[in-house]
MARRO-527081 format. One line per 4 residues: number of its first residue (from 1); their letters; for each residue x, y, z of N, C-alpha, C, O. Coordinates in pm, whole numbers, plus 50000, padded with zeros to 5 digits. Example, Ala and Ser with C-alpha at 12.3 -4.5 7.8 and 13.67 -1.06 7.14 Angstrom:
// MARRO-527081
1> as> 51319:49431:50780:51230:49550:50780:51320:49670:50780:51424:49668:50846 ~ 51285:49775:50708:51367:49894:50714:51290:50003:50787:51341:50114:50804;
***
This chain:
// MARRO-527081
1> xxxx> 43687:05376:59399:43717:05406:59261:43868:05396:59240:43943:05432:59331 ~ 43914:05352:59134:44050:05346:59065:44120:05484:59082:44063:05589:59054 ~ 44224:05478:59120:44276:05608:59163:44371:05662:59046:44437:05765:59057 ~ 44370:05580:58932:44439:05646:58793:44277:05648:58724:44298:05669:58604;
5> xxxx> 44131:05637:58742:44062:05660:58726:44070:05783:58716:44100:05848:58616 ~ 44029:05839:58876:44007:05916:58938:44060:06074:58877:44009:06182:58847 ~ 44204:06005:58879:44280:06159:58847:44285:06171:58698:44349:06263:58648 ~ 44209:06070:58613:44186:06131:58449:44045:06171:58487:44000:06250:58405;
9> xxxx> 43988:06152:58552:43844:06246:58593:43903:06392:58641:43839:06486:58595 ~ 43973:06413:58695:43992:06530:58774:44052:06619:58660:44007:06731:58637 ~ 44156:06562:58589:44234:06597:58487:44128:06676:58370:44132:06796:58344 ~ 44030:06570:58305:43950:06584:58242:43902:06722:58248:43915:06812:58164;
13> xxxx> 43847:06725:58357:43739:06832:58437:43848:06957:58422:43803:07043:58346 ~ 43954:06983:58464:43971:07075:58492:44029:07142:58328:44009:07256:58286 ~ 44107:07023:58255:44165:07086:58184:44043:07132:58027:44061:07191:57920 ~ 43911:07058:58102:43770:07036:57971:43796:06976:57863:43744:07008:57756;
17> xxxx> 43919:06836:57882:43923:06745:57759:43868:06615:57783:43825:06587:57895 ~ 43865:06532:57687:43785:06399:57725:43869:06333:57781:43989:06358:57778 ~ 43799:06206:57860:43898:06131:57952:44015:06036:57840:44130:05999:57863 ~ 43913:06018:57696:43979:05958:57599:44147:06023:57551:44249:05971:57507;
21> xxxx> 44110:06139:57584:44238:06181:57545:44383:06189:57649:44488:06241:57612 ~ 44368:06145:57742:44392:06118:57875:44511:05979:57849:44567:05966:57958 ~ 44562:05882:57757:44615:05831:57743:44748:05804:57874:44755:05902:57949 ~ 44824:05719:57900:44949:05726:57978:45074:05798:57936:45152:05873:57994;
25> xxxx> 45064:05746:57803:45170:05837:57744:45146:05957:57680:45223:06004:57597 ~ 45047:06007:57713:45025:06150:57629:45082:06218:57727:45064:06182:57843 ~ 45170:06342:57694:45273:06428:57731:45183:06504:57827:45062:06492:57841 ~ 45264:06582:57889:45179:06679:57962:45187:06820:57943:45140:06921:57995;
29> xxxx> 45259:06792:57856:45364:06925:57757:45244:06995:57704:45214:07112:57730 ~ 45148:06879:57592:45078:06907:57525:44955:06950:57585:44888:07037:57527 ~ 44913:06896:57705:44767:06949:57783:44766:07125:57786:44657:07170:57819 ~ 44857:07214:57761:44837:07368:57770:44766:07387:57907:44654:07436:57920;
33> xxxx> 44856:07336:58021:44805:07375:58136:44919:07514:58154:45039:07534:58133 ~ 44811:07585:58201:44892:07724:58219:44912:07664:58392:44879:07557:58444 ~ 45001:07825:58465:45018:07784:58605:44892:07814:58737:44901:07786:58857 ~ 44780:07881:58663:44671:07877:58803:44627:07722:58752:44599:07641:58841;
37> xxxx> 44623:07694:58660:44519:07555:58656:44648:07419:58664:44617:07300:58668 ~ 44774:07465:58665:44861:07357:58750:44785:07382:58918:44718:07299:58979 ~ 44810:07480:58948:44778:07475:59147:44625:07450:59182:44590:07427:59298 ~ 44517:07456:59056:44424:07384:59066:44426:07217:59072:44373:07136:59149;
41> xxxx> 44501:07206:58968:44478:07081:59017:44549:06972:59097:44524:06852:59107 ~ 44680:07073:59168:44730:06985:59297:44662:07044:59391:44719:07053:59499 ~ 44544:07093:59380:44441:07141:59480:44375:07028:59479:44366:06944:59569 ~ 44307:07027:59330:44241:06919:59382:44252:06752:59395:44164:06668:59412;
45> xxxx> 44426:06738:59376:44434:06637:59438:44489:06613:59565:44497:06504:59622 ~ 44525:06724:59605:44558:06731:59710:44430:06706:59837:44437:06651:59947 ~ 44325:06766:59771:44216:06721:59865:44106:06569:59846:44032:06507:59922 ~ 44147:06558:59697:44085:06409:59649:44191:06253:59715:44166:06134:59732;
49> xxxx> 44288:06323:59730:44372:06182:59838:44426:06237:59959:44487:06162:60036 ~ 44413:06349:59983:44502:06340:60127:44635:06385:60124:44691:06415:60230 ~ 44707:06395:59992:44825:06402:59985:44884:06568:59976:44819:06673:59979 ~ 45017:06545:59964:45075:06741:59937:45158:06720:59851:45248:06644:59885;
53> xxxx> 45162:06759:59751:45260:06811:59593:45274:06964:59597:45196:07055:59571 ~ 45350:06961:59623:45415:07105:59590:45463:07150:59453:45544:07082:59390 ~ 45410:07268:59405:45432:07293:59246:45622:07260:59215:45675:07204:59119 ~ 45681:07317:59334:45824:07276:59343:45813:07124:59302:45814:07082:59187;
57> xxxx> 45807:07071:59384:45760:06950:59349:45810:06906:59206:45907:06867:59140 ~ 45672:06939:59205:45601:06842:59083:45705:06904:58937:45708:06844:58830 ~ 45781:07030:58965:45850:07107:58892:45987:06985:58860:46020:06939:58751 ~ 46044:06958:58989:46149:06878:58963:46162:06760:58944:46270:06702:58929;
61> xxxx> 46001:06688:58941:46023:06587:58871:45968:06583:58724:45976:06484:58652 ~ 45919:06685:58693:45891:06708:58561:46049:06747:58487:46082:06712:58373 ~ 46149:06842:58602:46261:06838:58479:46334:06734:58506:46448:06734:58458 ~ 46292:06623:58583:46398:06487:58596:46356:06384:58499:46410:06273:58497;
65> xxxx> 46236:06426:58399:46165:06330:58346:46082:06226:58373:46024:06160:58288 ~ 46073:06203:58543:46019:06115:58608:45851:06139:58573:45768:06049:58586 ~ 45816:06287:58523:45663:06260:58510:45648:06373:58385:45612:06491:58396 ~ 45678:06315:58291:45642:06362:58162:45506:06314:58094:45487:06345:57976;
69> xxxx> 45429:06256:58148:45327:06194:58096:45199:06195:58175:45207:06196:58298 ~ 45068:06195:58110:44955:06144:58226:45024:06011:58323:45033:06015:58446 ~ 45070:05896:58237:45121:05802:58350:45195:05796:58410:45204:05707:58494 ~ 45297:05908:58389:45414:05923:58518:45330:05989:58610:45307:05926:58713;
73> xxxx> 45273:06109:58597:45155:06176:58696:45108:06098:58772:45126:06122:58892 ~ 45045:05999:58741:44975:05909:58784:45037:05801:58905:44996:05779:59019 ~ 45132:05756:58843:45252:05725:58952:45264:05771:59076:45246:05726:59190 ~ 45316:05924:59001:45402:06004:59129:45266:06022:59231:45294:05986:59345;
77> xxxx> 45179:06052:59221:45017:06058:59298:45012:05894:59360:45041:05867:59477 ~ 44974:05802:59269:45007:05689:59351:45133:05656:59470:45106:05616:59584 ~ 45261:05677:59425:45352:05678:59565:45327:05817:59626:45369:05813:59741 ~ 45277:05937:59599:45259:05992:59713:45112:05889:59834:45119:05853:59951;
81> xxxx> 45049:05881:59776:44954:05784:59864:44947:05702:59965:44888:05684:60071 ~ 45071:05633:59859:45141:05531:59949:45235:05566:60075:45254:05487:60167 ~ 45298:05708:60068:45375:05690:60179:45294:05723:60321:45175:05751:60333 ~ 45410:05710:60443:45345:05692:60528:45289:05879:60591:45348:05986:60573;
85> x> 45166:05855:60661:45176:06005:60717:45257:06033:60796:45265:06148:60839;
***
């Protein structure tokens, strides 16, 4: 399966919106993810690829602007993937 699929499935699910609304550029500002259902869902991508995001993390590239969006998200999950173990 498509792995920017994947994580608007996961997204979907957790946050209970449609995948339609899931756009690249829709903010992430706007999803009203509080912070247990942020560590949900680098839970569950953390176990849907293998990878580790740390809320730190994902914190400083959210204030670097690098992932303001479902498609920066999407990205930063894709090169985590990619690197090596």
């Amino acid at each position: 399966m498509e792995t920017a699929k994947r994580i608007r499935e996961i997204l979907a699910e957790e946050l209970e919106v449609s995948q339609d609304e899931l756009s690249e550029d829709r903010l992430l500002s706007e999803l009203d993810m509080d912070s247990l259902t942020l560590i949900q869902l680098l839970t569950d991508f953390q176990e849907e690829f293998g990878i580790d995001i740390s809320i730190h993390e994902l914190n400083q590239h959210q204030d670097s602007s690098k992932i303001q969006t479902v498609g920066g998200l999407i990205q930063l999950i894709e090169e985590e993937i990619q690197k090596p173990s």
